[in-house]
C-alpha positions as MATLAB code, in Angstrom:
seq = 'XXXXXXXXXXXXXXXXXXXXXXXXXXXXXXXXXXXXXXXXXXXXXXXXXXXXXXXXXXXXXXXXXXXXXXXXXXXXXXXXXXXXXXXXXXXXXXXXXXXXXXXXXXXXXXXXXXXXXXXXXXXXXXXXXXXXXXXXXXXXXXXX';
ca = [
     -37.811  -18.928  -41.690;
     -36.726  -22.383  -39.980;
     -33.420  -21.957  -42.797;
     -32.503  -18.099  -41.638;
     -32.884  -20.059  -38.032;
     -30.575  -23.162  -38.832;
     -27.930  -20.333  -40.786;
     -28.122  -17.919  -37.327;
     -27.262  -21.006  -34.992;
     -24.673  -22.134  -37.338;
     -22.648  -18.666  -37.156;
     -23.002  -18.924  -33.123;
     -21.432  -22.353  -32.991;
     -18.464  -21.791  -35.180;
     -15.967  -24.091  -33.085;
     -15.273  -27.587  -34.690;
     -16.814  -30.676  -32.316;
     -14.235  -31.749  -30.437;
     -12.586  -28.877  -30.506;
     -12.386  -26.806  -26.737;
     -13.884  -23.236  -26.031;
     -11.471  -20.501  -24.332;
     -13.307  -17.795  -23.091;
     -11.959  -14.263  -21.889;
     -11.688  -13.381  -18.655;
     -14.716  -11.267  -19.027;
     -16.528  -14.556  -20.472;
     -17.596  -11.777  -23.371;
     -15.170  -13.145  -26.227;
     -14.937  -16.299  -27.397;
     -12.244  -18.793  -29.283;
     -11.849  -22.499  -30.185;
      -9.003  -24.510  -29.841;
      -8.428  -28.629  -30.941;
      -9.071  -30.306  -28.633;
      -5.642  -31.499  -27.504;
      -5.008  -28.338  -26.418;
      -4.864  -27.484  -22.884;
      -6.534  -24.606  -21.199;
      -4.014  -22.924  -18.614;
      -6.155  -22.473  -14.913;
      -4.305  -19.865  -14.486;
      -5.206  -17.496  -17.292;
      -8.517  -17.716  -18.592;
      -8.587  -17.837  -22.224;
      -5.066  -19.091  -22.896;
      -4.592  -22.364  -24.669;
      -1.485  -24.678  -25.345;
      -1.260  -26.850  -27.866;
       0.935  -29.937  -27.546;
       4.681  -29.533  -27.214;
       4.259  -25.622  -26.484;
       4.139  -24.958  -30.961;
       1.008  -23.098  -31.149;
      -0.087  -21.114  -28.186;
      -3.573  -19.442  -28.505;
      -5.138  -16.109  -25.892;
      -8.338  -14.876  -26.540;
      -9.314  -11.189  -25.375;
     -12.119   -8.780  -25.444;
     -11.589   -4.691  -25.558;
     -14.432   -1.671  -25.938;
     -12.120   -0.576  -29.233;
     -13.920   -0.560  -31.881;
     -12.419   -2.889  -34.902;
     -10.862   -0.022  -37.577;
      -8.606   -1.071  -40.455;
      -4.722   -0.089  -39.619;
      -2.882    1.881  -42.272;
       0.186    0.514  -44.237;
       2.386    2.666  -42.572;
       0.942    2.202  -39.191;
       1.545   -1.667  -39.842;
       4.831   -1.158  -40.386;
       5.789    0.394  -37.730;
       3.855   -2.694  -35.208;
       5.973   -4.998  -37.822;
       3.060   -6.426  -39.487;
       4.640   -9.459  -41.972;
       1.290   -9.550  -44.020;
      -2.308   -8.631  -43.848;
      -5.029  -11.412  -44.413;
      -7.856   -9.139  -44.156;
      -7.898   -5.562  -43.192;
     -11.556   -4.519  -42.513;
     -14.070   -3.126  -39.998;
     -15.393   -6.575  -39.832;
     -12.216   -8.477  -39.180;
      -8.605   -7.606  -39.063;
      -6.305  -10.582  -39.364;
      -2.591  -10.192  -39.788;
       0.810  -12.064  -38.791;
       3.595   -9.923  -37.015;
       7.398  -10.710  -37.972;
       9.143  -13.926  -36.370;
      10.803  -13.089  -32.973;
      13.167  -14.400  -31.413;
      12.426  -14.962  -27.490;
      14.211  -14.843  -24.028;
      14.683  -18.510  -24.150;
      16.103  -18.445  -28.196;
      13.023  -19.959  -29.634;
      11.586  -18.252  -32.596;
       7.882  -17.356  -32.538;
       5.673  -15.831  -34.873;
       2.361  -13.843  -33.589;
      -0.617  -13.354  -34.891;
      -3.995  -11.267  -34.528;
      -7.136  -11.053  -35.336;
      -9.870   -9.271  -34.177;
     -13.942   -9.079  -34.994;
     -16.187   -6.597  -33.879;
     -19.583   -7.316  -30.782;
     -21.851   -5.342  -29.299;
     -19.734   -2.509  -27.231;
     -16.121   -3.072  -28.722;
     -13.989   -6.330  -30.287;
     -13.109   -9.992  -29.359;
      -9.830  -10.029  -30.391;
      -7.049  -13.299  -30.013;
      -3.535  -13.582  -30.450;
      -2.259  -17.166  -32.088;
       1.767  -17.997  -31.157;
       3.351  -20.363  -33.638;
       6.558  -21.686  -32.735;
       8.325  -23.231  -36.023;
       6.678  -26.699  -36.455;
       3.581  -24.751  -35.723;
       0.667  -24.763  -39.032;
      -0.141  -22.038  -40.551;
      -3.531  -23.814  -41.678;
      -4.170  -24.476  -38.282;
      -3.916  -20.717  -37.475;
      -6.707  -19.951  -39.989;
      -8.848  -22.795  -38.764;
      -8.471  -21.079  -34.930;
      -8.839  -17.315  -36.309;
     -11.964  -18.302  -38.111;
     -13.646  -19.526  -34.345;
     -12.965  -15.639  -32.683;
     -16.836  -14.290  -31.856;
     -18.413  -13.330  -29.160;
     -19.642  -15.629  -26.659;
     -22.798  -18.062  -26.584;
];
């Protein structure tokens, strides 16, 4: 019993020490970030990491968490799927190029809670880690 215990409070604490908590503006959804990265006052749950190259948003909706079809990807200009599930759906969107001419690349993942999905959206500029992105993606639940 005390192991089941231990595993249960592991799964709710899955942000890295020394690593920040962003919270939605619904304080519902939750999302970890290193922690040199800077929460913005005024957005709840956006984070900036240093020199603007990885920007992270965290966001909670009643939508349930459904797999998206190929097609339906394609269209929303889905790169590549890392998992497509009704537990998780994790994907990167094609690089874009914005206002100011830097290139970005988006991406998403969302994982279900009780009444909908905590869902965040990770910015990478180039420069940005993709390893990081996993590390920040794996942190989305809902919160404590």
């Amino acid at each position: 019993m005390f192991t089941l215990v231990l595993l249960f409070a592991f799964f709710l604490d899955s942000i890295p020490s020394g690593w920040i908590t962003l919270k939605d503006q619904k304080k519902v959804c939750q999302v970890g970030a290193p922690g040199d990265f800077k929460a913005d006052p005024s957005f709840p749950g956006l984070g900036k990491g240093p020199g603007d190259a990885v920007e992270v948003a965290v966001y909670s909706s009643t939508s349930p968490v459904k797999p998206i079809m190929e097609s339906v990807g394609k269209m929303m200009n889905i790169e590549k799927f890392v998992e497509n599930s009704t537990t998780r759906v994790f994907y990167q969107a094609k690089q874009l190029k914005l206002k100011d001419g830097r290139l970005s690349t988006q991406w998403t993942v969302k994982v279900p809670r009780t009444g909908g999905q905590c869902f965040a959206t990770i910015n990478v500029s180039p420069g940005g880690q993709d390893d990081l992105v996993k590390k920040i993606a794996a942190t989305i639940a809902p919160a404590n």
